[in-house]
N, C-alpha and C positions, 0 to 999 in steps of 0.2 A: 380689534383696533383698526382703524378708518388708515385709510393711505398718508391722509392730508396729516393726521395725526405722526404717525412714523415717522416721514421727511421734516415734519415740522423745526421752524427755527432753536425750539422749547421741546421737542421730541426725544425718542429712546436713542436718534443717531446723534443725537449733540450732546446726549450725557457720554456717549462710548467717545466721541473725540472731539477733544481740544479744537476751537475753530472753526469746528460746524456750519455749514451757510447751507440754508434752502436752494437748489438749483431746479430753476421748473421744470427745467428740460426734462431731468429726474422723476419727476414728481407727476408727468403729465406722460410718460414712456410707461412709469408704472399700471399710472391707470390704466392706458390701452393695454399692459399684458393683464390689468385683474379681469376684465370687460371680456377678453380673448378667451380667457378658463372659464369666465361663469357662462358666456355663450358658445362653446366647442369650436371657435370659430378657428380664421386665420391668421394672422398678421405677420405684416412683412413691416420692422420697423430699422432705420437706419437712425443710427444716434452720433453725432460727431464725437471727436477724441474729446475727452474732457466731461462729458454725460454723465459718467456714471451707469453704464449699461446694464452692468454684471448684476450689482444693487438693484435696478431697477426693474428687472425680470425675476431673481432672485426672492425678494421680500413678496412679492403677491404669490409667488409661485409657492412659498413656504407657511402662506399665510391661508392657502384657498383648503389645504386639508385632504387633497388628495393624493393618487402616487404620479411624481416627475421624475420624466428621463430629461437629464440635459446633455445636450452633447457638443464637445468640443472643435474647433481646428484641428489643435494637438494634443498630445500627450504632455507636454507640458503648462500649456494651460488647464489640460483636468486635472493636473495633480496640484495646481496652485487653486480651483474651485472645489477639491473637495479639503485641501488639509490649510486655505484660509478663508477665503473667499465667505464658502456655506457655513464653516463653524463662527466666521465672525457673526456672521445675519442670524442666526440659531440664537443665538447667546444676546444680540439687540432686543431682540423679538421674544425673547424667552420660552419658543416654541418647543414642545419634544419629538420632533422630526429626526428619523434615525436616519442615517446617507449612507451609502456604500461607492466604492469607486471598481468600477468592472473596466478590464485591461482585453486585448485580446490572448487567446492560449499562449502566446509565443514568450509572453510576459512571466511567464509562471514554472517554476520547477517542476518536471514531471519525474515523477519514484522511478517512474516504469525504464523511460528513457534513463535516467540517473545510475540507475542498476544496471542496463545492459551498457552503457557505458564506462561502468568500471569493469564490468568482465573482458569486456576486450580488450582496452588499454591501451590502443593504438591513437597513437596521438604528431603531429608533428613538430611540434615547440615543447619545450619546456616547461615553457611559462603557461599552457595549457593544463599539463598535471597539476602545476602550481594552484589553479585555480579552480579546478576538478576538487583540491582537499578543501578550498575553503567553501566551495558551493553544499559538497556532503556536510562540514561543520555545520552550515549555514540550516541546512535544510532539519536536520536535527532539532532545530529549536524552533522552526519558522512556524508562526501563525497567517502569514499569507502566502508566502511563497514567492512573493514580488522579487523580482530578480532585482528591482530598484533598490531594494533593501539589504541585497547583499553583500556586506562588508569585504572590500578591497576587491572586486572583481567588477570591472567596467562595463555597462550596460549595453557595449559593440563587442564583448570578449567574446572568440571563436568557440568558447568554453560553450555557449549558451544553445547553440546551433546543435550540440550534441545531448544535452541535459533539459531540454522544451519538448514540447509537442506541438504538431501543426493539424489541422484539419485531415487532413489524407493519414498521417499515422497516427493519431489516436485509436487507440483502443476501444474507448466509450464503455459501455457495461463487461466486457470481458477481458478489460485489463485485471493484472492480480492486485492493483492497488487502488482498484474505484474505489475504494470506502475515503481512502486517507486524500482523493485529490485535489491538489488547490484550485485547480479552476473552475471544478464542483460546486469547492465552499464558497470562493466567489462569486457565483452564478447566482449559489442558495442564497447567500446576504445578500444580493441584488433584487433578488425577488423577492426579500423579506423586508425589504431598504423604503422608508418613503420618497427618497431624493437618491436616485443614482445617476451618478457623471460619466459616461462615456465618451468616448469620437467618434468623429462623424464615420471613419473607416471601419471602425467595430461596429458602430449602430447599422449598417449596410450590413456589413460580412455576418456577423452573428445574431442581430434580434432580427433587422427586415427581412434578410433570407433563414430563420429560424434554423441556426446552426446547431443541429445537438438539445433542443429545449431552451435555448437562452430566446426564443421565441416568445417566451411565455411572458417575458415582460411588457411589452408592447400591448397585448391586446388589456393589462391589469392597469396600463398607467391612462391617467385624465390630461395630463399636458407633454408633449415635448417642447424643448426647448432648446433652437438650433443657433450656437454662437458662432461667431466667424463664417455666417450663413452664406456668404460671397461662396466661400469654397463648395459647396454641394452639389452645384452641374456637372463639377468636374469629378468628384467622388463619386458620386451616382452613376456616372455614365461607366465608371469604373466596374461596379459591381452588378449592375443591372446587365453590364455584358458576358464575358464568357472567357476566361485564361487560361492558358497552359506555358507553365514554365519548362524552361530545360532543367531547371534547379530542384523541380517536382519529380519529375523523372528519371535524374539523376538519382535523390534520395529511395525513389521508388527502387530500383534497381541496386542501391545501396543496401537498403533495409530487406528487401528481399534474398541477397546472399547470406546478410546478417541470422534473418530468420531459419534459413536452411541450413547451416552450420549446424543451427544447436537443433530444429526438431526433423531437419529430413537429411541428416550426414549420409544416407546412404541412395540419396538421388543426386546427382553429378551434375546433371543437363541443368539444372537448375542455377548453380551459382554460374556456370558456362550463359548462359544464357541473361543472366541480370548482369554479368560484364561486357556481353555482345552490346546489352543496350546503353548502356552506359557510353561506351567507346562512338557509337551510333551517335548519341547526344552530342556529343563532343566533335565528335566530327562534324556533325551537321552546323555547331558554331563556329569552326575553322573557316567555310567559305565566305564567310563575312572577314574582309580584311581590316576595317576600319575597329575603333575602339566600339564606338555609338553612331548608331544610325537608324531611325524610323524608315521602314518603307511597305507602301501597301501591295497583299499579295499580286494584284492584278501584274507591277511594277516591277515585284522582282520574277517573276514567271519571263519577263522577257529580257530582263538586265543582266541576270545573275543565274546563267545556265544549269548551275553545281545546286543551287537548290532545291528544287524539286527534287531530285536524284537522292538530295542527302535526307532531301526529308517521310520522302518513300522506304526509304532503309530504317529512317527511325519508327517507320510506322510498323514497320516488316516483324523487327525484333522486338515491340512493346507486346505486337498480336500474338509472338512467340511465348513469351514470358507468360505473359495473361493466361495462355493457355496450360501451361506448364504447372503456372498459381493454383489453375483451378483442381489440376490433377491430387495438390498433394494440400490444397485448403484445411481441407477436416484433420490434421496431423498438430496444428496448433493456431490460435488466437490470430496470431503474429502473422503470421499467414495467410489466414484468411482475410485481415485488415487488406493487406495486401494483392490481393487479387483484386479485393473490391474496389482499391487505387485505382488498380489493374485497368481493371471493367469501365471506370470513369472516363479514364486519361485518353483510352480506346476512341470513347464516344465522342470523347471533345475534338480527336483530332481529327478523327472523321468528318467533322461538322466543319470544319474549320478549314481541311484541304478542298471542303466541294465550293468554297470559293465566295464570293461576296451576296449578299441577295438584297431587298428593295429596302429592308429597316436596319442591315449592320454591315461594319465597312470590318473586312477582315486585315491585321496590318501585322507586323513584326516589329517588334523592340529589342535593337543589336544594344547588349548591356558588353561593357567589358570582359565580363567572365562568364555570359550566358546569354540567353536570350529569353524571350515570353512572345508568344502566341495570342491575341487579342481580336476579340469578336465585339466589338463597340459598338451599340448599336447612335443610329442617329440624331433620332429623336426621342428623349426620355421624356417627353410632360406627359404624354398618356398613361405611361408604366408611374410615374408618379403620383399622378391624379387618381389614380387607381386602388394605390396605396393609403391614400389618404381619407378615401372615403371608404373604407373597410370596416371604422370603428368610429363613431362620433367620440372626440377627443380636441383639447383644442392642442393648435401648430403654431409655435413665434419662431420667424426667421430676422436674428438680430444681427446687423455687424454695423462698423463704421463706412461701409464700401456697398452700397447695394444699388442706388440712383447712379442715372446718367444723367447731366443735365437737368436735376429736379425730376426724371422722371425712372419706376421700374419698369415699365414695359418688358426691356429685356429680362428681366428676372423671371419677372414672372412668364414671360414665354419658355424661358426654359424650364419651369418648372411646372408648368400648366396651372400657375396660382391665380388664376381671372377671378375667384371668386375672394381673394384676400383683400381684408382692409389694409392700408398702407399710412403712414404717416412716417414722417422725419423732422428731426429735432438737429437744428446747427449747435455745433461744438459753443460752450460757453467762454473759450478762447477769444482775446481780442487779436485776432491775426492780423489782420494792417497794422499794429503797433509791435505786433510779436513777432512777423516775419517777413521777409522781402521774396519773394518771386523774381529771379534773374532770366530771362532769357537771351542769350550773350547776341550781338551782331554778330554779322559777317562771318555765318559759321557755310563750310558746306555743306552737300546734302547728304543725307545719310549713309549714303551709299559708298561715297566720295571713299578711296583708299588712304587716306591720310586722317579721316575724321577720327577717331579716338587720339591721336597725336593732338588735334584744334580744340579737341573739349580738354585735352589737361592742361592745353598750353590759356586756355580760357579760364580753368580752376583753379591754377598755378597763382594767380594774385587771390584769390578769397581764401584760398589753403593759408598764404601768410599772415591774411588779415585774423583768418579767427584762431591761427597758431596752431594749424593742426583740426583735430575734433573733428572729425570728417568723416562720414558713407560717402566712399565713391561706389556707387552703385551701375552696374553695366546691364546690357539686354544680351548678351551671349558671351561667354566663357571665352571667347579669343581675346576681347574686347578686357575683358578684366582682365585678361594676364598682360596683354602690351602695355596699359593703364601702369599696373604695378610695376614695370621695369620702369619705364615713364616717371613717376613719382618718386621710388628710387635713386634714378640718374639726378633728377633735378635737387633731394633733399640731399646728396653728395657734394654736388657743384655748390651749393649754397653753406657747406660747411653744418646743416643740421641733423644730427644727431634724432630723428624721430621715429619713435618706433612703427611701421608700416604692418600692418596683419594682412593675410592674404587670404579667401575663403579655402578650404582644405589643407590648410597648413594643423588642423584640428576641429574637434567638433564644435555646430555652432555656439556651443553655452561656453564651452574652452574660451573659443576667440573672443565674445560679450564681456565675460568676465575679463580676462586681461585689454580690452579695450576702457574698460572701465575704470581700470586700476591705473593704465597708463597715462601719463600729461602726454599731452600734444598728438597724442594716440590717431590715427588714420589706418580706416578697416577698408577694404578696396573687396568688393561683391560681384556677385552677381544676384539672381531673383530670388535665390533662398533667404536673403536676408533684406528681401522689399516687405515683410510681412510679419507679427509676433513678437519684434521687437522693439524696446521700452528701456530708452535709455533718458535720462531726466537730466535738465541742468545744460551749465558750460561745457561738458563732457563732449556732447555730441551738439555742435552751432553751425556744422555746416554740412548739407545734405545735395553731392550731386548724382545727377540721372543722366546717363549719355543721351538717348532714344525713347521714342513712343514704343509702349512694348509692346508690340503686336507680335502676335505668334509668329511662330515660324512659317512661312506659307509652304514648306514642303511636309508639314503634320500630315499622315495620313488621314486624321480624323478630320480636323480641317477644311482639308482638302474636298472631304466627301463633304461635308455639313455644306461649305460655300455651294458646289455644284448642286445641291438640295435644295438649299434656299433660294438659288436664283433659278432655278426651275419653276419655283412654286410663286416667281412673279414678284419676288422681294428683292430686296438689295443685300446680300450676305456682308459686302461692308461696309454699310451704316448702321445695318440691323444686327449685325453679330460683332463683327472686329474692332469695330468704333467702341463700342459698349465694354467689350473685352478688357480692351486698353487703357479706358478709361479708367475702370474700376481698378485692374493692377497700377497703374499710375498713380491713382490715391491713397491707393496702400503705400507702394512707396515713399509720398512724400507725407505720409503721415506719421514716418518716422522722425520726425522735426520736431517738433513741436509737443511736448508730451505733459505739459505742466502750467499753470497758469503765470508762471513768472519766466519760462522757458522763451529766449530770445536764438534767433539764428535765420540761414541764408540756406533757399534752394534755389539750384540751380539745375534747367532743363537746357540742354545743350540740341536741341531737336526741335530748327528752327521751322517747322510743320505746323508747329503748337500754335503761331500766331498767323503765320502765312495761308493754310488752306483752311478750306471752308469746315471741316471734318475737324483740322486740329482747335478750332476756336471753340467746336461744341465740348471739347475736351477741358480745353481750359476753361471754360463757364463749371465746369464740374470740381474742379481743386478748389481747396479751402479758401477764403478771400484775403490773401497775403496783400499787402502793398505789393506792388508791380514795377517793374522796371528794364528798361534795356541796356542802361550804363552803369556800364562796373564805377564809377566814380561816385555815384547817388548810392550802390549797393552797398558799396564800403563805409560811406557817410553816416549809411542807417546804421548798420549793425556799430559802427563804432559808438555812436549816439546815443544809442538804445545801450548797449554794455557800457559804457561811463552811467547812465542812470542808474541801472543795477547795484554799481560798483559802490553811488554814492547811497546807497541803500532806497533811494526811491520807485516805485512801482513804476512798469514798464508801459508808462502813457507820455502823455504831451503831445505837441506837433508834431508831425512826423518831417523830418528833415531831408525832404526830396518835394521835386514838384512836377512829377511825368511817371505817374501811373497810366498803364497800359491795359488800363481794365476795360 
């Protein structure tokens, strides 16, 4: 069946639903990805919100006959492309295309861990045990093993951390329960699968670095298929580099008393020594006072005299252990896993203390309860490029977010995709009648110590106008919390009663859901929620942004990539931070607008946007809203435009303002 035919007016998608309309946008996205598979080629395509993307990669992809990896942002969009997304298009197309959805290990019950688990019993909560009996029920009858499946025990429960397997403790062929393991069978239905959905974090950690044999799918498949393609520089640069947790080492030295209990009780030095290291780890995150903090090695060698000190002690008692590992290895499995930790953890840190070199910037990540060790390197298109041409196969990198200014350039430099076809399709959205672009006067500058106080006290009349229904969305975490007291104070003083969500008051599908249920509802963010989300309607009419969100310029990665590129005769912020901004900025405000009868108000408080020559390339980049600087025009629209709605008429006519700022 021809493309033209499927999308058609009269087609197989207009008998499955009511309403049906041809979108070319659609229908012209498709063809580039069928064009992409029959020629191995590449494609880098950007589709506006409203395209129809997922369909449009989806149907050639199911239709060309070979085996596809597709891979996600998140774990929540793969589980919404394999259990509706692929079975709707299957069932359009009446293809027999079989799909499997592969998770990584951490996802999956493991017997092994399960079992030493309940032997030892040592638990700190209650509610742990509690959860311990329904995972054993669970596991009892499970056919996958997904922990997402398991009945009354939360996908963040402490329960999981003990009953998983990671990388470093698996067993692999010499557990006693290889025959029965789930991440096994999920591997095998992956490799048996025409269509498997992964993310982008699994497709790095376990097919591109061929984790254990999950390797094997990659060289068997003819297309991948990379969704929410924006995120990849930053995933890549992730695993293409080099980590060590304290939380690995911890466990190391966990699992390793575990294991000498039960097969070397009668070697001592042993549990002595995986508690030396442990305490060692632990200390070594004591000299960090702060909760969180990035800083690169070079930086704290001179800032933070206790480090090195602390970190030579950890290296002391890993070397200890290791060696200890290797004396009493051959005594059991368990054990031996564990030296071979051992042996890793050794070489990573080694590598990692001898300090920065020409392609990786070595940095630290102060986490509240831990830290990670990270060997980043700087430039990943080569290591990419590389990757790519290993197998003719063809590559689509799809999102809403990949152009700067009508151009990829930067994508493709960070990914070394020079040889990629490129096209982009605008959203079939009429956004001058759907939405207003606010950029308020008289704001100061960013920096200014009062500016989060001037962007609410600027939000404060469009909050009352659309009654609520609002992302305040912020560029750093101080910012959203002053924001929400802010909001707060004012919905008190005003006598309303409105429910305000705060981000980590719960998880983010928690807060979504009761944002969605709530009238008048106001969710107050930060960048976790500029992306993924898809909220439709009146619900959500009014979206503000404090700042241009440029990275932090104290990133160690950053930091080194800017002094890279300006070495090499470029401009690191036009060429890198511009681009950056950009793209996170349209995700953001991409959360507006999500439906073709969807009416509402963004507002950028970051008055750069219009003023410097850098913020105008930015704004040529956001969707084509109507435009404006007066809150009095802004109000005018949105009320204008929702009295249409209201009178059930589609959301066109004259637009009721006359100073667009385009």
């Amino acid at each position: 069946m021809s493309l033209d035919a499927v999308f058609a007016d009269d087609g197989p998608f207009a008998d499955a639903f009511p309403g049906y309309k041809l979108r070319t946008q659609q229908l012209e996205m498709a063809q580039a990805v069928e064009t992409a598979i029959k020629n191995q080629g590449q494609l880098i395509a950007e589709a506006g919100t409203g395209t129809g993307k997922t369909f449009a990669y989806l149907v050639p992809a199911l239709l060309s006959g070979g085996k596809v990896i597709v891979s996600t942002g998140t774990k929540t969009l793969q589980d919404q492309l394999f259990a509706r997304d692929i079975p709707t298009v299957r069932k359009v197309l009446q293809v027999p295309v079989t799909i499997a959805l592969l998770k990584g290990r951490s996802n999956y019950v493991c017997h092994y861990h399960l079992a030493r688990t309940e032997q030892e019993g040592r638990f700190m909560r209650k509610e742990d045990i509690a959860d311990l009996v329904k995972v054993q029920r669970y596991t009892k009858t499970a056919i996958s093993g997904d922990k997402a499946a398991c009945p009354g025990v939360a996908e963040n429960a402490p329960i999981w951390g003990h009953v998983t397997s990671t990388r470093d403790n698996c067993l692999g062929q010499e557990c006693p329960s290889h025959k029965d393991c789930f991440v096994l069978k999920a591997r095998k239905d992956a490799q048996e699968a025409d269509v498997v959905v992964v993310n982008h974090h699994l497709f790095f950690a376990d097919v591109w670095l061929k984790d254990e044999g999950a390797g094997e799918l990659l060289p068997a498949c003819n297309t991948v298929i990379f969704d929410e393609a924006h995120q990849l520089p930053e995933v890549a640069s992730l695993f293409f580099g080099e980590t060590l947790t304290s939380g690995q080492l911890v466990d190391l030295a966990r699992d390793s008393r575990a294991e000498a209990l039960v097969a070397a009780k009668d070697f001592i030095l042993l549990p002595a020594a995986a508690e030396a290291l442990e305490k060692a780890v632990k200390d070594l995150r004591l000299v960090f006072k702060s909760d969180a903090t990035r800083s690169p090695l070079h930086q704290l060698q001179q800032q933070n005299p206790e480090f090195m000190p602390a970190l030579e002690l950890v290296a002391e008692k890993l070397a200890m252990l290791c060696d200890l590992l290797g004396k009493q290895s051959e005594r059991a499995e368990g054990l031996e896993n564990c030296q071979i930790r051992a042996l890793e953890s050794v070489a990573i840190l080694k590598r990692w203390m001898a300090g920065d070199d020409e392609e990786n910037v070595h940095w630290v990540d102060v986490l509240q309860h831990g830290l990670i060790l990270h060997a980043t390197p700087l430039n990943i298109a080569q290591l990419f490029q590389k990757q790519l041409k290993s197998h003719p196969r063809a590559w689509v990198f799809a999102s809403a977010t990949l152009a700067v200014n009508g151009h990829f350039n930067h994508f493709k430099h960070e990914l070394g995709l020079w040889d990629a076809v490129e096209a982009t399709w605008e959203s079939p959205f009429d956004y001058k009648q759907q939405a207003v672009l606010y950029v308020p006067q008289d704001m100061p500058e960013p920096n200014a110590p009062d500016f989060t106080k001037q962007v609410m006290e600027k939000a404060w009349p469009l909050l009352l106008t659309t009654q609520g229904h609002a992302f305040l969305l912020f560029t750093s975490l101080r910012a959203m919390r002053e924001a929400h007291e802010i909001v707060q104070e004012k919905l008190k003083a005003a006598g309303l009663d409105w429910p305000v969500f705060l981000q980590g008051q719960g998880s983010r599908t928690e807060l979504l859901d009761k944002f969605r249920l709530a009238p008048n509802a106001i969710l107050v963010a930060s960048q976790t929620f500029w992306e993924g989300i898809d909220v439709k309607g009146e619900q959500l009419s009014l979206v503000v942004i404090d700042k241009l969100p440029f990275s932090p310029p104290d990133d160690p990665v950053l930091s080194a990539r800017i002094e890279q590129i300006n070495k090499s005769g470029r401009s690191a912020f036009m060429d890198y931070q511009v681009p950056h901004a950009a793209i996170t900025l349209k995700q953001g405000a991409g959360r507006l607008i999500r439906d073709e009868t969807d009416i509402g108000i963004l507002m950028i408080a970051d008055k750069r946007l219009v003023e410097k020559q850098y913020g105008k390339m930015i704004w040529k980049s956001l969707p084509p809203m109507f435009r404006s600087r007066e809150l009095a025009t802004v109000q005018r629209f949105f009320e204008v435009k929702r009295q249409q709605g209201l009178e059930g008429t589609e959301v066109k006519g004259p637009t009721p303002a006359t100073d667009s700022s385009e």
